[in-house]
MARLO-678673 format. One record per residue (C-alpha): z, x, y. Coordinates in steps of 0.25 Angstrom, whole numbers, padded with zeros to 4 digits, always signed. Each point is the difference from the previous one (the first is absolute). Layout:
<pts>
ZXY;...
</pts>
This chain:
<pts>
-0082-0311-0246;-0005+0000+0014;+0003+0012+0004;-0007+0005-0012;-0011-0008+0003;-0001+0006+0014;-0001+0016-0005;-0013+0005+0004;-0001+0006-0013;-0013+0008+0005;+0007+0004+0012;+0011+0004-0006;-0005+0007-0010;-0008+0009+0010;+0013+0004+0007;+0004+0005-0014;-0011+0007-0003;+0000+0007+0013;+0014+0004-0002;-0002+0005-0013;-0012+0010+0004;+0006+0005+0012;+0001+0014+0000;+0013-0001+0009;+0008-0007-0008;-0001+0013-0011;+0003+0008+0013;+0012-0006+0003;+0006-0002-0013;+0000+0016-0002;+0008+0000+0013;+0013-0007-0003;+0011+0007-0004;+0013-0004-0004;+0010-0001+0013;+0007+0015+0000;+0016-0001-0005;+0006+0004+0013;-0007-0012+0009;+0007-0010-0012;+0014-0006-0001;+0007-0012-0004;+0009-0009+0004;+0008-0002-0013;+0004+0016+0000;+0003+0000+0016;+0014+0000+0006;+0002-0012+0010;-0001+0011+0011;-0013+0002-0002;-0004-0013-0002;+0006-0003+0013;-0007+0010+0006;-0014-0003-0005;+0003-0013+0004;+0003+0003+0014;-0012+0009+0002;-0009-0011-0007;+0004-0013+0010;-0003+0012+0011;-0015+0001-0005;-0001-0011-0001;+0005-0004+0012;-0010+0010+0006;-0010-0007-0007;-0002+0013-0009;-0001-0005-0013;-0010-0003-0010;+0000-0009-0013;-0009+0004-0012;+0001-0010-0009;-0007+0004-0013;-0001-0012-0011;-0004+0001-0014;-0001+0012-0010;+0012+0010-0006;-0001+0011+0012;-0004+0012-0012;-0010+0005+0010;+0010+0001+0008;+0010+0007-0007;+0008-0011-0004;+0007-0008-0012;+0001-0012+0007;-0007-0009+0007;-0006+0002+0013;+0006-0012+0006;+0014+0006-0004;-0003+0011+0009;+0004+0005+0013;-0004+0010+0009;+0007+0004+0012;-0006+0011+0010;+0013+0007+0008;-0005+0004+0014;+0004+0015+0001;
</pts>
């Protein structure tokens, strides 16, 4: 109940508003698209070969410090082409 208590409801709600009238956010929304289908795989419908060798190549970035994490929370990922949740998904960028 504290915590509640302690929202800046007039703060908070001028953050909303701002986000809601921002012409950026419309913008944005029309450039996602859906990840293309040869950047995608999976590891249930890999062979152990090339597990292994995404494994290797992944302890070697990060290794490298070469990788990055995006963690996105909340929301069924439809914007981005998917049927699942976002949170279930993973995207791996293969240095060519």
């Amino acid at each position: 109940m504290k915590d509640i208590n302690d929202i800046n409801i007039k703060e908070t709600t001028g953050y909303f508003k701002a986000a809601i009238n921002s012409p950026t956010q419309e913008k944005l929304d029309g450039l996602l698209q859906p990840v293309p289908d040869e950047l995608l795989g999976s590891a249930t419908h890999s062979n152990a070969e090339a597990l292994a060798e995404l494994e290797d190549i992944g302890l070697l970035e990060i290794s490298e410090s070469a990788v990055g994490v995006l963690l996105l929370a909340g929301g069924q990922g439809t914007r981005l082409g998917l049927n699942y949740p976002k949170g279930m998904h993973v995207y791996i960028h293969l240095p060519t």
